[in-house]
C-alpha atoms as a printed R data frame, in Angstrom:
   type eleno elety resid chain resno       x       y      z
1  ATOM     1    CA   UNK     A     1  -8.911 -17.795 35.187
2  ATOM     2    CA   UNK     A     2  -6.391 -20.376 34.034
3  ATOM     3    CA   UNK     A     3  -4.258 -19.941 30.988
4  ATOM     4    CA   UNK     A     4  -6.176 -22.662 29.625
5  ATOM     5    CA   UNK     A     5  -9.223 -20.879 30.214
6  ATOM     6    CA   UNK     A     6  -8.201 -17.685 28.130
7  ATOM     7    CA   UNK     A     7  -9.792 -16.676 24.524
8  ATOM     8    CA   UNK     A     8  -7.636 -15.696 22.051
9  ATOM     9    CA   UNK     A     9  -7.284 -12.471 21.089
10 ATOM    10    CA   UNK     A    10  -8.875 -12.674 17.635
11 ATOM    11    CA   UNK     A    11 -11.637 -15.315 19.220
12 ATOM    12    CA   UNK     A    12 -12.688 -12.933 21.441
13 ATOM    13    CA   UNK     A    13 -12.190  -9.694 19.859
14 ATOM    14    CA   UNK     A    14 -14.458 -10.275 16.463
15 ATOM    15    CA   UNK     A    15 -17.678 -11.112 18.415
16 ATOM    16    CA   UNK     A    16 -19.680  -8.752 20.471
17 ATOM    17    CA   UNK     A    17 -20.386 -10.899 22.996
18 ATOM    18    CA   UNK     A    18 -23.690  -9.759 25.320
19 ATOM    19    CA   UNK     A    19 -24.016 -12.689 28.266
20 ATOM    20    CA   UNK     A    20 -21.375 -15.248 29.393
21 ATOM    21    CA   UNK     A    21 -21.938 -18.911 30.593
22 ATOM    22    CA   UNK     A    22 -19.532 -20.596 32.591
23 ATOM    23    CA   UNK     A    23 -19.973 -24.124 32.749
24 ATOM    24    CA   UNK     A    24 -16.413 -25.141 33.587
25 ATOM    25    CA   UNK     A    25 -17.008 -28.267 35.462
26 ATOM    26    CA   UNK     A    26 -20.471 -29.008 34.869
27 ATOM    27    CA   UNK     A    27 -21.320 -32.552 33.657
28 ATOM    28    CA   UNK     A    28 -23.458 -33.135 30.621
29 ATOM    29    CA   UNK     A    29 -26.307 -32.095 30.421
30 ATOM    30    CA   UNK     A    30 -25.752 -28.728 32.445
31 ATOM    31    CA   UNK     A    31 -23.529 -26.495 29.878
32 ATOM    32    CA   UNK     A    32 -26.503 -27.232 27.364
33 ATOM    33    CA   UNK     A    33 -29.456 -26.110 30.180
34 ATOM    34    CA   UNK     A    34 -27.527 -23.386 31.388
35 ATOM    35    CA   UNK     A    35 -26.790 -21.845 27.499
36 ATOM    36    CA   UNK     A    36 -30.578 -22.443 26.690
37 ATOM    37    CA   UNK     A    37 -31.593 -20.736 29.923
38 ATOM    38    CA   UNK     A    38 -29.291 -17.839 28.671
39 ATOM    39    CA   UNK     A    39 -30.449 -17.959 25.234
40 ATOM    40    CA   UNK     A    40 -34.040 -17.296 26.436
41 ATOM    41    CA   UNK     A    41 -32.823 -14.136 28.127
42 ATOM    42    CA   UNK     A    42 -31.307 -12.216 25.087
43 ATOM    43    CA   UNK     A    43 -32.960 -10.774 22.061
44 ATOM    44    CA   UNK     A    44 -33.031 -11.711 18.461
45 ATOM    45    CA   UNK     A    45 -28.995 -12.037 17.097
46 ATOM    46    CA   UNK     A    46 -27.776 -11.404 20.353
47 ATOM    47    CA   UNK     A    47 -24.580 -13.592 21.114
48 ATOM    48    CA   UNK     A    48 -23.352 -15.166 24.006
49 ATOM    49    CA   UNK     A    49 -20.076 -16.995 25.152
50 ATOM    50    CA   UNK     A    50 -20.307 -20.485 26.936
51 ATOM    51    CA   UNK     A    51 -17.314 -21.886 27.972
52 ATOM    52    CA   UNK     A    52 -17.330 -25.711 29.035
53 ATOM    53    CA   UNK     A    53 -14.748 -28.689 30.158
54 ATOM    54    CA   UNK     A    54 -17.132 -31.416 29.692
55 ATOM    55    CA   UNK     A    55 -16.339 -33.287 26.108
56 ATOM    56    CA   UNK     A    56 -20.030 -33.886 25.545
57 ATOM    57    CA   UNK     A    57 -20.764 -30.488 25.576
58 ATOM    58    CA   UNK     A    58 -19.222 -30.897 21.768
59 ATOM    59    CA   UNK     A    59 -21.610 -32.970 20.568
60 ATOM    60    CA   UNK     A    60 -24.403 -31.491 22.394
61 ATOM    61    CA   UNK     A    61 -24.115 -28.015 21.786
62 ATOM    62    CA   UNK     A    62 -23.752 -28.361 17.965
63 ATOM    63    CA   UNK     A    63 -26.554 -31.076 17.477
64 ATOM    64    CA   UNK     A    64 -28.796 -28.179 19.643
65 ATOM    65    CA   UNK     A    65 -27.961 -25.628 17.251
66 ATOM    66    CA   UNK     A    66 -28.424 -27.939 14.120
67 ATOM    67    CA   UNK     A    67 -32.047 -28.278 15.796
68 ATOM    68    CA   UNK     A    68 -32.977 -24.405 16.347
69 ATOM    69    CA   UNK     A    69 -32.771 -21.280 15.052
70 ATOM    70    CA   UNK     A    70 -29.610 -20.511 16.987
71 ATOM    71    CA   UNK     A    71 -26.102 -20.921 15.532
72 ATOM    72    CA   UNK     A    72 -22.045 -20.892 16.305
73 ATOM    73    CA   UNK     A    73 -20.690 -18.275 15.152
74 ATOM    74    CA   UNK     A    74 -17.271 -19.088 16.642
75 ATOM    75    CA   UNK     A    75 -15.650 -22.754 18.343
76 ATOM    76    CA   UNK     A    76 -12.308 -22.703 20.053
77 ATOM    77    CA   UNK     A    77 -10.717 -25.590 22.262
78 ATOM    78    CA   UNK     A    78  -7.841 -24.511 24.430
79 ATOM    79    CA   UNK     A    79  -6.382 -27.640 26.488
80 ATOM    80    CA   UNK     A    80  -9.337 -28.952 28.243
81 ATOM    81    CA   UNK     A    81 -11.679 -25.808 27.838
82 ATOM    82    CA   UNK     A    82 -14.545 -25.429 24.948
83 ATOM    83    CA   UNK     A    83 -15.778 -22.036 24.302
84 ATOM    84    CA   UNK     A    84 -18.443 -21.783 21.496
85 ATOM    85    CA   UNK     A    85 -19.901 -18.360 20.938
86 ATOM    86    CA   UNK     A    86 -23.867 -18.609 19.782
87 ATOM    87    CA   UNK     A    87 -26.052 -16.098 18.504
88 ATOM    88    CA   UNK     A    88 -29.761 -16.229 19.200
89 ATOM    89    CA   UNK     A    89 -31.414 -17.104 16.141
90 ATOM    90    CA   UNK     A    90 -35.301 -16.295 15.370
91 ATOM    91    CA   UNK     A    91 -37.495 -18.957 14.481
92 ATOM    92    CA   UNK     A    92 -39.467 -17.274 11.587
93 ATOM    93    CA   UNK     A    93 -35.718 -16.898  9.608
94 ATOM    94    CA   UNK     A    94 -35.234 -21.137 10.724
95 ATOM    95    CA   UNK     A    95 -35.887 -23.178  7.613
């Protein structure tokens, strides 16, 4: 892992994070498939890290979220890598 590929401490540390996507160098619309294919794997407030180079992964991953259930819990850009941690939301609790 490259030193711009590295959480920071706190980032990394307040989250219990249960499954990790790496979509470093995936083009849009991968990091987005692969994190909802995750997503349907955990349970109910479970959280997972997805880390991403491709910029549209910004605008993709939050307008997801602002769609479902799910939510970010955490966002950090470090040089050219996103990682966004998301926690599983349940649809009876979306309004």
């Amino acid at each position: 892992m490259q030193m711009s590929d590295k959480l920071s401490i706190e980032f990394s540390s307040n989250n219990d994070i249960c499954f990790c996507v790496d979509a470093i160098g995936l083009r849009c619309p991968m990091p987005l498939i692969k994190m909802k294919q995750a997503l349907n794997c955990l349970d109910i407030d479970d959280t997972l890290l997805l880390r991403a180079t491709d910029e549209d992964s910004v605008r993709d991953i939050h307008a997801f979220t602002q769609l479902t259930a799910h939510r970010i819990t955490a966002y950090q850009k470090n040089e050219q890598t996103h990682f966004y941690i998301i926690c599983k939301g349940h649809w009876e609790n979306y309004d």
